[in-house]
C-alpha positions as CSV (number, residue, x, y, z in Angstrom):
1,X,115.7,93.5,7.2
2,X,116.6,94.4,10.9
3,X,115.3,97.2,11.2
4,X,111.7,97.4,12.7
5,X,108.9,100.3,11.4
6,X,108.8,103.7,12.8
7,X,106.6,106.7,12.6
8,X,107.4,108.9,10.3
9,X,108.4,112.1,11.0
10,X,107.9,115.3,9.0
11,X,110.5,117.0,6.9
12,X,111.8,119.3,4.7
13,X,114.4,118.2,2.0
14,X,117.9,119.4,2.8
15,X,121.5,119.3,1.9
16,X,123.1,120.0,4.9
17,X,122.6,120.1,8.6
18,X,121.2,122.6,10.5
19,X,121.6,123.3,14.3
20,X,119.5,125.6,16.5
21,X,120.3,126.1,20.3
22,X,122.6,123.6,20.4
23,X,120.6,120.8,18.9
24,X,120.5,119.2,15.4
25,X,117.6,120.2,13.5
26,X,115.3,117.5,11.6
27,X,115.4,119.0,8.3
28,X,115.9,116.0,6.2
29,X,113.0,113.2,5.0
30,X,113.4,110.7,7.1
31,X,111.5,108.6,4.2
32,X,114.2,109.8,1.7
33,X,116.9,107.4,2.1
34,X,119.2,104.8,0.8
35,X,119.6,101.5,1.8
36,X,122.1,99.0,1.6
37,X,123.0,95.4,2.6
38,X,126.2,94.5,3.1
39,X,128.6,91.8,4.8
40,X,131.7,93.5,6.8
41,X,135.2,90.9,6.7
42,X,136.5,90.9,10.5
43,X,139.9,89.5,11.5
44,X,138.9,87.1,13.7
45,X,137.7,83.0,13.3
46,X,135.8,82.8,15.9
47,X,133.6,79.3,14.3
48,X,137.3,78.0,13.5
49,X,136.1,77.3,9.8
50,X,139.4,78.6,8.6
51,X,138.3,81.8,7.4
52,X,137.4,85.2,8.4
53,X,134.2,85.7,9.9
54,X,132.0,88.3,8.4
55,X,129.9,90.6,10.3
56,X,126.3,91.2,7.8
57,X,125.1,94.9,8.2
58,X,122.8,97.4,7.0
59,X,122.9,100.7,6.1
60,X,120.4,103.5,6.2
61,X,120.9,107.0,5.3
62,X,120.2,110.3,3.9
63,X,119.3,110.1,-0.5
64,X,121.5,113.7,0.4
65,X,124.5,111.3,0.7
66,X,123.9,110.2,-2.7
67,X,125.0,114.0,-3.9
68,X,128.1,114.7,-1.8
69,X,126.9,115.2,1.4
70,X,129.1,113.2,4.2
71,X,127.7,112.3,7.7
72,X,128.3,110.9,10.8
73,X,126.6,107.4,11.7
74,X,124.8,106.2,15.0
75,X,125.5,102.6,14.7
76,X,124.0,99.5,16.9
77,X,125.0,96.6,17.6
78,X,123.2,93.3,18.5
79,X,122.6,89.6,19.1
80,X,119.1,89.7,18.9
81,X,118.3,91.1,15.9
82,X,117.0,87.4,14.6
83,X,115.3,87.0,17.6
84,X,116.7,83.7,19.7
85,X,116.5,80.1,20.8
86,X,114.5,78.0,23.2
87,X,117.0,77.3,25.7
88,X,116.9,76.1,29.1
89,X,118.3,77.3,32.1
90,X,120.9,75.9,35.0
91,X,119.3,74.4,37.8
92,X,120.1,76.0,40.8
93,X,118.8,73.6,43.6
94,X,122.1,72.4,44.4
95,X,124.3,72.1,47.0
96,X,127.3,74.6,47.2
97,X,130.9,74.3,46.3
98,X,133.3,72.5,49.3
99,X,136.6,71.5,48.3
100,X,137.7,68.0,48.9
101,X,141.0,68.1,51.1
102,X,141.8,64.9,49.7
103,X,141.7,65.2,45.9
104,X,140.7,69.0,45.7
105,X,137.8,67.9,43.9
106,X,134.2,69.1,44.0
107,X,131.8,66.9,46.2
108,X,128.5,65.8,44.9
109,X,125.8,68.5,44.3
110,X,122.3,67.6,44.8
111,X,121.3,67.8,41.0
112,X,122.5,69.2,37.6
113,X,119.4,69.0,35.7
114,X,118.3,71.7,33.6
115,X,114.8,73.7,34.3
116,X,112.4,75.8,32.5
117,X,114.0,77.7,29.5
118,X,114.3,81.8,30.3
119,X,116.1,84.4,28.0
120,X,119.0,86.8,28.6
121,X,118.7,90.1,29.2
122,X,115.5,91.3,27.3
123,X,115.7,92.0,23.9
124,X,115.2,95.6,22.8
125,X,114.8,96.7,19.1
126,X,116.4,100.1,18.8
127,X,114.2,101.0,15.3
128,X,112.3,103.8,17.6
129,X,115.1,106.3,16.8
130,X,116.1,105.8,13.2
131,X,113.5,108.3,12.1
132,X,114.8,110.9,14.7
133,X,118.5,110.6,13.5
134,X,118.2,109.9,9.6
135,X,116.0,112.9,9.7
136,X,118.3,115.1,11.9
137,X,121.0,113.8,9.2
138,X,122.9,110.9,10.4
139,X,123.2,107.9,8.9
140,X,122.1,104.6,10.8
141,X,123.6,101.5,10.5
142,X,123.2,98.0,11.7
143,X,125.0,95.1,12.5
144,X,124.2,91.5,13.8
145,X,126.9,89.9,16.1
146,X,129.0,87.3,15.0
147,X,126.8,83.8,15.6
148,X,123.6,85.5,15.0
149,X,121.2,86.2,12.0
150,X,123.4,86.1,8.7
151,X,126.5,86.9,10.6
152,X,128.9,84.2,10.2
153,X,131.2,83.4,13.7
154,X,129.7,82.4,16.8
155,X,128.5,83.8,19.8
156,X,130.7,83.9,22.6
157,X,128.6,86.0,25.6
158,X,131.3,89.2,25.4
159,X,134.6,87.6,24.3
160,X,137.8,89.4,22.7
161,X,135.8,87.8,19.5
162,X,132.9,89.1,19.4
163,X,134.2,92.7,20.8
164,X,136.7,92.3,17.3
165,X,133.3,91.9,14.9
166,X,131.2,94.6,16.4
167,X,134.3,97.6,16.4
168,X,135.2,96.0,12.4
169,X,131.8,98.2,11.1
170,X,133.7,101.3,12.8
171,X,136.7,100.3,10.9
172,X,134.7,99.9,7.8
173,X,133.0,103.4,8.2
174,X,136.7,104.7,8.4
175,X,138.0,103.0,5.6
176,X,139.8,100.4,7.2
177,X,138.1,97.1,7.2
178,X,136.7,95.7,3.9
179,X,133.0,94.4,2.7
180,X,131.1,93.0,0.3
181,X,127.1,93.0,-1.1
182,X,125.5,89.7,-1.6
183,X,127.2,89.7,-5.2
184,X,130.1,89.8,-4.1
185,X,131.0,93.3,-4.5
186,X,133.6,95.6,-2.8
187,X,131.7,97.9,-1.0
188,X,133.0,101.6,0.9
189,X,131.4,103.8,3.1
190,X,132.8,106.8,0.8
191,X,129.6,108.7,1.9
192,X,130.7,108.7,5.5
193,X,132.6,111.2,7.6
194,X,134.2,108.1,10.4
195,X,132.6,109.8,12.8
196,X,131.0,107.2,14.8
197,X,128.4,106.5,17.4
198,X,127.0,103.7,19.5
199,X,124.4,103.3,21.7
200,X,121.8,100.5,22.5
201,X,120.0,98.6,25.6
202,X,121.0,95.8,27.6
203,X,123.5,93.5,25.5
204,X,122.8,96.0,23.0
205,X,124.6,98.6,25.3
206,X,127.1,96.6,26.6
207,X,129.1,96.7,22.8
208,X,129.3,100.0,22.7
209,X,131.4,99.3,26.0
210,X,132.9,96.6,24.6
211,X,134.0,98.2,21.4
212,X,134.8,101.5,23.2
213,X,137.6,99.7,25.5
214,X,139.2,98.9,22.4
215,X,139.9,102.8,21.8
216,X,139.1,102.3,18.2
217,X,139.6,105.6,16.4
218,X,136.6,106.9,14.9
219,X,134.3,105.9,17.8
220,X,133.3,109.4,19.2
221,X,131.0,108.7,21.4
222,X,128.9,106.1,23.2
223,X,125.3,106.1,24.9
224,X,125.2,102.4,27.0
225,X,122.0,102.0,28.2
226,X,121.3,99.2,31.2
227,X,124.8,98.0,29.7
228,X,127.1,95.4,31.1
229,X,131.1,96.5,32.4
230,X,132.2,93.3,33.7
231,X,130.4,89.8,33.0
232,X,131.6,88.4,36.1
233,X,129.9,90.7,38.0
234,X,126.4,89.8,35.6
235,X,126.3,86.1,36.3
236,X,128.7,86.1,39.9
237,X,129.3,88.3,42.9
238,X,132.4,87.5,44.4
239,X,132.8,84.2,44.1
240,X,128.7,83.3,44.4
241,X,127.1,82.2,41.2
242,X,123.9,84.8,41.3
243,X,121.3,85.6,38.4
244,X,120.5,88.7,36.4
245,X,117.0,89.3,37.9
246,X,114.5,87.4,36.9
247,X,116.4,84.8,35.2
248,X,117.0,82.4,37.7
249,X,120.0,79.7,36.3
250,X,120.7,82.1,33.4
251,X,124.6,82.0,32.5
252,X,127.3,82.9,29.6
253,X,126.9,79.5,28.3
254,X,122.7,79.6,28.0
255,X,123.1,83.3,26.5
256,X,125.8,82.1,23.9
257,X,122.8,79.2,22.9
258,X,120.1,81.7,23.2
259,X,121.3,84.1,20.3
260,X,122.9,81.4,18.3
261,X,120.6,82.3,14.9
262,X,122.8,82.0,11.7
263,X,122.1,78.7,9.8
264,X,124.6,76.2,10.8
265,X,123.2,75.0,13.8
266,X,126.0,72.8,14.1
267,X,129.3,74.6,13.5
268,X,129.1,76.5,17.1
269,X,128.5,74.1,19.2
270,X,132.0,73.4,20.1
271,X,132.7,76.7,21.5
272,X,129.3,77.1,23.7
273,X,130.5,73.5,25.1
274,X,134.2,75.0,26.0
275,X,132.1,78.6,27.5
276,X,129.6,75.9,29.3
277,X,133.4,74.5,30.9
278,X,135.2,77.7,31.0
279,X,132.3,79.6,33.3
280,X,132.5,78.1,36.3
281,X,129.4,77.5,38.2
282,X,130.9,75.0,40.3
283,X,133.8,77.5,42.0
284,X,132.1,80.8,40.9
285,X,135.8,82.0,41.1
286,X,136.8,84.8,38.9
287,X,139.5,83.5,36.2
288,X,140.5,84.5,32.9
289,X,137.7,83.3,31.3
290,X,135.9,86.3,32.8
291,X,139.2,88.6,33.1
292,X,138.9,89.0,29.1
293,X,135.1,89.8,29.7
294,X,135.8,92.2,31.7
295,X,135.7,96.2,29.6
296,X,137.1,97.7,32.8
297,X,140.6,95.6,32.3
298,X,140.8,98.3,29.4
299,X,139.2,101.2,30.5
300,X,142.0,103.7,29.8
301,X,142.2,102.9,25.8
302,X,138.3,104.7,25.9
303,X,138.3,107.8,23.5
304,X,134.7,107.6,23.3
305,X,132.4,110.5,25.1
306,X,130.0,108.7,27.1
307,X,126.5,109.2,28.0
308,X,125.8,106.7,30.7
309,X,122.4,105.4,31.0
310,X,120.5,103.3,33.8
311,X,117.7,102.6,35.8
312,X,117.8,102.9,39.5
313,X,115.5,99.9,39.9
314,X,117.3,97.8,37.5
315,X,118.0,94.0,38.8
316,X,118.9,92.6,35.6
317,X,122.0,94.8,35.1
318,X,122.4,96.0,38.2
319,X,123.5,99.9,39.1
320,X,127.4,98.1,39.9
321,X,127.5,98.1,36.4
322,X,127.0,101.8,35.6
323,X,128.9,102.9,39.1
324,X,131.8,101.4,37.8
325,X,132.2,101.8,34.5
326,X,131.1,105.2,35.3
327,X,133.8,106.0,38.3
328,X,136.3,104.7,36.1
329,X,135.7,106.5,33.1
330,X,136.2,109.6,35.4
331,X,139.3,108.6,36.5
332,X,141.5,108.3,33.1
333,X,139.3,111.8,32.2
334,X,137.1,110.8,29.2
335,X,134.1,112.8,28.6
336,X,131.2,111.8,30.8
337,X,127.9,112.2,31.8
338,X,125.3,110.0,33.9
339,X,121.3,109.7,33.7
340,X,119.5,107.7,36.1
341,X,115.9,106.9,36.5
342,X,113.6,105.1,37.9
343,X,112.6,103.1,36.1
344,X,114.1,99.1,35.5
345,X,115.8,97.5,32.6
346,X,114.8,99.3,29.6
347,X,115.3,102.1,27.4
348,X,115.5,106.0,28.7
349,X,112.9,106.5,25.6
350,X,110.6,104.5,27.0
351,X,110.2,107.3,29.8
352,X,108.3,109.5,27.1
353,X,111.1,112.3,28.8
354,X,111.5,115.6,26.0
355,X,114.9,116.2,28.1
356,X,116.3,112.2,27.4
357,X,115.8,113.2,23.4
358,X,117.1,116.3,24.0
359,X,119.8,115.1,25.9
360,X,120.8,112.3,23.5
361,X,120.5,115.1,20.5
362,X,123.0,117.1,22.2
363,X,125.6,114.7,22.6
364,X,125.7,113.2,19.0
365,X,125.6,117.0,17.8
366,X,129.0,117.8,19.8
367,X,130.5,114.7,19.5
368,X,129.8,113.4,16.0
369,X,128.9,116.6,13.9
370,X,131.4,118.4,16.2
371,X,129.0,121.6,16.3
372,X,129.9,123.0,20.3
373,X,127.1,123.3,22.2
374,X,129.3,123.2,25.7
375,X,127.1,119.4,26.3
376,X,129.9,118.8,28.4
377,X,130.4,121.9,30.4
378,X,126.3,121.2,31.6
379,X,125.9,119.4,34.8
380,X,127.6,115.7,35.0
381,X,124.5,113.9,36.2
382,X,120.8,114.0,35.6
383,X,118.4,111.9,38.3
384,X,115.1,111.0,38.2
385,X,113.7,111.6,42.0
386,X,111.5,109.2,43.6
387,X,108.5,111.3,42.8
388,X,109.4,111.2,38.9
389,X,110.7,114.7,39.3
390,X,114.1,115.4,37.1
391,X,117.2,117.0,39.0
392,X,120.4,118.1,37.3
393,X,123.9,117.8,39.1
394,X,127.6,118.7,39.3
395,X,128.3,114.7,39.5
396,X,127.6,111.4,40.8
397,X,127.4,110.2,43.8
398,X,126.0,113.2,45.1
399,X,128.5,116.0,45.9
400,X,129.1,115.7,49.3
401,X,128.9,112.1,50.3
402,X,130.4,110.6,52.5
403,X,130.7,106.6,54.1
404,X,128.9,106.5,57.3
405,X,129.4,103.7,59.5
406,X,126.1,102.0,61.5
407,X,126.6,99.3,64.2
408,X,124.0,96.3,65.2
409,X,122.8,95.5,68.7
410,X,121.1,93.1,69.9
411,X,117.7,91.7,68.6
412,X,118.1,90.5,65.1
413,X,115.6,87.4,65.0
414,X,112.9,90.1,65.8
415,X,113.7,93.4,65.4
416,X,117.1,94.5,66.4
417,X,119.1,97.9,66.5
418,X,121.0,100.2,63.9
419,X,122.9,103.0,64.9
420,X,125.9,104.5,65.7
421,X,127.0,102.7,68.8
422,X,128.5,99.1,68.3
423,X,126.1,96.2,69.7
424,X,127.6,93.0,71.6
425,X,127.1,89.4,71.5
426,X,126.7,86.6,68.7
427,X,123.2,86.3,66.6
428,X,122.5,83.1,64.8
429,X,120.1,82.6,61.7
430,X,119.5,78.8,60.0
431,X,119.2,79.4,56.1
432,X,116.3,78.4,54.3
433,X,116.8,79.1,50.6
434,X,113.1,78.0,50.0
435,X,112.2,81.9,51.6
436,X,112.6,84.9,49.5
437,X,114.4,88.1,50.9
438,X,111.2,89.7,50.5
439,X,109.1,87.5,52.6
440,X,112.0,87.0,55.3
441,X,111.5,90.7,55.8
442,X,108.4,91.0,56.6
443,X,108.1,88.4,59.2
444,X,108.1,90.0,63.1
445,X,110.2,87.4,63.8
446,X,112.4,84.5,62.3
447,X,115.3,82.3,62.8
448,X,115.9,82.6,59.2
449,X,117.1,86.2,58.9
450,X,118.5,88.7,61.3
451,X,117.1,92.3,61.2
452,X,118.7,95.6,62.7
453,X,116.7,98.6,62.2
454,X,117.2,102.5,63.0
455,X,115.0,105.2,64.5
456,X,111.8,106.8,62.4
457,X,113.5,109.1,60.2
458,X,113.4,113.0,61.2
459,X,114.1,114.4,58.0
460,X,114.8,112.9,54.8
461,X,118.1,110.7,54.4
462,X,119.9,110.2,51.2
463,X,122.2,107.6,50.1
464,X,124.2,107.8,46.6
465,X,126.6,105.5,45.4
466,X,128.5,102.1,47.1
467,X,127.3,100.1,50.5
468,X,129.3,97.9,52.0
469,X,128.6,95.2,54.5
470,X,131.4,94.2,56.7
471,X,130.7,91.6,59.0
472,X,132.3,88.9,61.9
473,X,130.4,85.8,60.7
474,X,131.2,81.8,61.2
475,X,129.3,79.0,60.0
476,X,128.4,75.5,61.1
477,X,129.7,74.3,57.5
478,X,132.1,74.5,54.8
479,X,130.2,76.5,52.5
480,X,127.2,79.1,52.6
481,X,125.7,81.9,51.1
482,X,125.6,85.4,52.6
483,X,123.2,88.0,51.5
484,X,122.7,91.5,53.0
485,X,119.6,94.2,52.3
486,X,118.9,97.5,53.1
487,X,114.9,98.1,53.1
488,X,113.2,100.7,53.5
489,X,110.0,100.3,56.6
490,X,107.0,103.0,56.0
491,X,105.6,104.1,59.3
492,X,102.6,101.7,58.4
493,X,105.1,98.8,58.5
494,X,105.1,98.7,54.6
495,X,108.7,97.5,53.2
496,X,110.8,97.7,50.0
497,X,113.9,96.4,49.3
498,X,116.3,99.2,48.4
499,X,118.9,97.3,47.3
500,X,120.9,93.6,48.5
501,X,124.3,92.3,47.8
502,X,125.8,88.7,48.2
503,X,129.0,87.0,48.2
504,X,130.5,83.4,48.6
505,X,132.3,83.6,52.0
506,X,135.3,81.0,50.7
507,X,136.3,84.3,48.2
508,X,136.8,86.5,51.3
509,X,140.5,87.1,50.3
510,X,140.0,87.5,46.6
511,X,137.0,86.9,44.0
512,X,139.7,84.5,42.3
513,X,140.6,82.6,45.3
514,X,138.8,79.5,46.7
515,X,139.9,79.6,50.8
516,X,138.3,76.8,52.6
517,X,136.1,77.7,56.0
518,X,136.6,75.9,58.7
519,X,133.4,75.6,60.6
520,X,132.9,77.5,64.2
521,X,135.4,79.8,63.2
522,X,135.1,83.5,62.5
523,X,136.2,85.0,59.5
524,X,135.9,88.7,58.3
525,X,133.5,88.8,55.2
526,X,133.1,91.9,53.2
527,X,130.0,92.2,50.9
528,X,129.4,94.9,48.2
529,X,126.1,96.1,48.2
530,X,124.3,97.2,45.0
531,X,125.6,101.1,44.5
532,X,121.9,103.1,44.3
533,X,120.5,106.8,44.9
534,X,117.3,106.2,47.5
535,X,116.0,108.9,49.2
536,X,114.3,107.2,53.1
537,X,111.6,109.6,53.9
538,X,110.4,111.2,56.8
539,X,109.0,109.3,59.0
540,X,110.6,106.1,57.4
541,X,113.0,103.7,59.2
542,X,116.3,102.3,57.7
543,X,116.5,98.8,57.9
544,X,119.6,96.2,57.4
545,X,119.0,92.5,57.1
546,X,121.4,89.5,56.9
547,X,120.0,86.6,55.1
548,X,121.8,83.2,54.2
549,X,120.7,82.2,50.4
550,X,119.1,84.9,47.9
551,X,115.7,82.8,46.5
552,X,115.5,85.0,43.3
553,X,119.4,85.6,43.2
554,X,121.8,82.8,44.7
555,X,121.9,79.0,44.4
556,X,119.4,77.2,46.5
557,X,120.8,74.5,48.6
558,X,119.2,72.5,51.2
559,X,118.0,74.2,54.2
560,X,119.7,74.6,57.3
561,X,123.3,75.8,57.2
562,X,123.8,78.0,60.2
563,X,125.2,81.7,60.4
564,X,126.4,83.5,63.6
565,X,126.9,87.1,63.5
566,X,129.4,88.8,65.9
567,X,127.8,92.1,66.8
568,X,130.6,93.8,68.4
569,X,132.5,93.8,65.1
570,X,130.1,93.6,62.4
571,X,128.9,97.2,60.3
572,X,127.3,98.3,57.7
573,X,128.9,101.6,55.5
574,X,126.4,104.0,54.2
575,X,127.1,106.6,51.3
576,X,125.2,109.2,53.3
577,X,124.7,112.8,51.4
578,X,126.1,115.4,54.2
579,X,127.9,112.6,56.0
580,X,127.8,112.3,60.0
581,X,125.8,115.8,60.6
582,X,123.2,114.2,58.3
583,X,122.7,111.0,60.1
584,X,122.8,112.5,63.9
585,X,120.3,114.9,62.5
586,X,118.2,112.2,60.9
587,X,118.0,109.4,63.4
């Protein structure tokens, strides 16, 4: 079985739903169901055996169904239902990528050994919530993607495929896709109304974005949590190969091994060879290997409402995901709402927060039992506050917000300046990839970062939403790494990393275009920063920080490639809540 134990919750038998303020009630027996097994045909070969792959589900659902009642489903998705493989990660002491002028080929890295096995993003059962749902009267069903458990297919990290075998159980549910039991029977979901919902964790969220960019009819409504939009932007960052936090050397290819679990352990291996090739880790270059990874390509098909959830503090998939899924979804007008806490890469139920169930409750009841409770008339956005306090409003970012540029001055290899007034001269830093960020920082001084900080914060200074780095950098050689944080000082000279970005300088132009550097030259580099909601307190100072290599984040080559900033044209934007009058007021 997938589906993991649950406490039981206590009900009264019931033939129908039944809603109170907005809310569906639990009035049916949770323990009362019926279950069934079943094996879902998709259109797709994905293990090229020369038949359809099939997608093995399971039902779960009200014994009410069994006398005429129809009702909606909440249906998840996931790799990691059969748990996963020992499989070991890239190395990432290398050196970078330099094109060869004379054959355009790559010159010699350091190493291409493989280190110490690490998993994906962390699986997360979603079993906690079948007893609220089946007992509030949805049905639940599960499905393992293709490559994994008793699924036939194979895993290919977020492909057209496996997008095609998780939206099939939505077809089925509608009365569009066939299945079978293990007998070999025909099997329908006669007991269901198509109404459909998804929602899940981590990979586990990222296909109900997945299948929701397909604009499937009968998907309804979505709840990604800590979910992918783009896998490029999970494994690179405009043009650098980085990591999903903590997984140091983690990429599409290691995932696709990782939660390979059906029993022919041989029939995949083909395809994770070509996804090994297709990636990239030598250009980091965005292609169209990632291009049909990327949910965003295909945002305007979504039909799906969508509750979008993430943590604040989440480095494995990091808040770029959410911001943009989420500011596109706005765009092409589907239903939306955001909740952000702050917490890191986990569940919104982990929080043990009444108003996350409550939440959740109310957009399934308007969206898959179609009862109005005016879920999306209420307040667009929901925020967790640094002190763990909850704050409801009109949107995110923050009404009002508005980019803010801050210049450098002089100082960087101890302390220098950040303000409003544009700095002069050129700063130098040596990288030395063997340093992390966080240790850099906290030096008083260091040829190994460059630091630029403001004034002790008057009042309280908010940021929400996209930072952006724009500096007038050269280098000493053909390749580096550039990494820039914003950190947050205490009065008692306490830091914290608010959030960091990093790009691969030879992408300046474009994330799918390698342009040579030609060192001692200046080139303008742009660098997205990590999109986040902080709040720098009173009393705090605002601190920006240009590193070469990212220990936990970028590859690690050799130290000592050399940076030199120009100060006069380098700046940092800031998503500043109240804009200019904020920050004159602040600093």
């Amino acid at each position: 079985m997938l589906v993991l134990p649950f406490l039981p919750t206590t009900a009264q038998a019931a033939e129908g739903p039944v809603f109170k303020d907005g809310e569906a009630q639990p009035v049916f027996d949770p323990k009362d169901v019926v279950k069934e097994s079943l094996w879902v045909r998709a259109p797709v070969d994905s293990d090229r055996d020369g038949k359809d792959d099939e997608v093995y589900t399971e039902v779960v659902r009200p014994r009410a169904t069994e006398r005429g009642l129809k009702v909606p489903v909440v249906y998840m998705v996931s790799p990691y239902f059969s748990g996963g493989n020992d499989v070991a990660n890239h190395n990432v002491d290398v050196e970078l990528y330099v094109p060869d002028k004379r054959n355009g080929r790559l010159l010699k890295s350091s190493s291409d050994e493989r280190i110490t096995a690490a998993l994906g993003p962390n699986p997360i059962t979603s079993g906690r919530y079948e007893a609220y749902f089946i007992a509030r009267g949805y049905a639940v069903v599960y499905a393992e993607s293709l490559g994994t458990g008793k699924s036939t297919g194979c895993p290919t990290t977020g492909d057209v495929n496996e997008t095609i075998g998780a939206r099939v159980v939505v077809d089925w549910l509608n009365g569009r896709a066939t299945a079978r039991t293990a007998t070999g029977e025909a099997i329908k979901a006669t007991w269901s109304t198509g109404k459909t919902g998804m929602m899940g964790v981590s990979y586990n969220g990222t296909l109900p974005n997945a299948v929701a960019s397909t604009g499937v009819r009968g998907l309804e409504a979505i709840v990604p949590i800590a979910a992918i939009s783009s896998w490029y932007d999970y494994y690179r960052a405009d043009g650098a190969v980085v990591a999903p936090g903590t997984f140091q050397g983690e990429d599409a290819d290691v995932l696709a091994e990782y939660v390979y679990t059906r029993a022919d352990r041989e029939i995949c291996k083909p395809i994770i060879a070509e996804i090994a090739k297709d990636q990239d880790r030598v250009t980091g270059d965005y292609s169209q290997f990632w291009d049909k990874r990327n949910y965003l390509n295909d945002v305007r098909k979504v039909r799906a409402a969508v509750l979008a959830v993430h943590g604040l503090n989440d480095w494995n998939v990091k808040m770029t995901h959410v911001e943009q899924w989420y500011s596109a979804l706005k765009k092409v007008g589907v239903p939306h709402k955001i909740w952000l806490h702050q917490s890191g890469h986990t569940d919104a139920d982990t929080l043990r927060s009444v108003e996350w169930r409550r939440t959740l409750n109310r957009w399934f009841t308007q969206y898959l039992w179609g009862h109005r409770n005016g879920v999306d008339k209420e307040p667009k956005a929901t925020l967790q506050r640094e002190d763990k306090t909850w704050v409801d409003e009109k949107d995110w970012p923050a009404p009002g917000t508005s980019d803010v540029k801050l210049r450098l001055s002089a100082g960087g290899s101890t302390k220098g300046g950040l303000g409003i007034l544009p700095g002069r001269g050129v700063e130098k830093l040596t990288d030395d990839a063997t340093k992390t960020a966080e240790s850099l920082i906290d030096l008083a001084t260091s040829p190994n970062r460059l630091s630029y900080t403001s004034e002790a914060a008057k009042k309280p200074l908010r940021l929400s939403g996209k930072s952006t780095a724009n500096l007038r950098v050269a280098f000493d050689r053909p390749a580096a790494n550039v990494t820039t944080l914003l950190v947050d000082r205490a009065a008692d000279g306490r830091s914290h990393v608010i959030t960091r970005g990093s790009t691969d300088p030879q992408n300046r132009e474009r994330p799918d275009k390698t342009s040579p550097i030609k060192p001692g030259k200046f080139y303008d580099v742009e660098v997205p920063i990590v999109p986040d909601d902080y709040i720098l307190q009173t009393g705090h100072r605002l601190e920006f920080v240009v590193i070469s290599s990212d220990y936990d984040y970028t590859l690690r080559p050799k130290p000592g490639a050399g940076l030199s900033l120009d100060l006069t044209r380098t700046s940092v934007e800031l998503p500043v809540v109240g804009g200019w009058r904020t920050v004159f007021q602040t600093f």
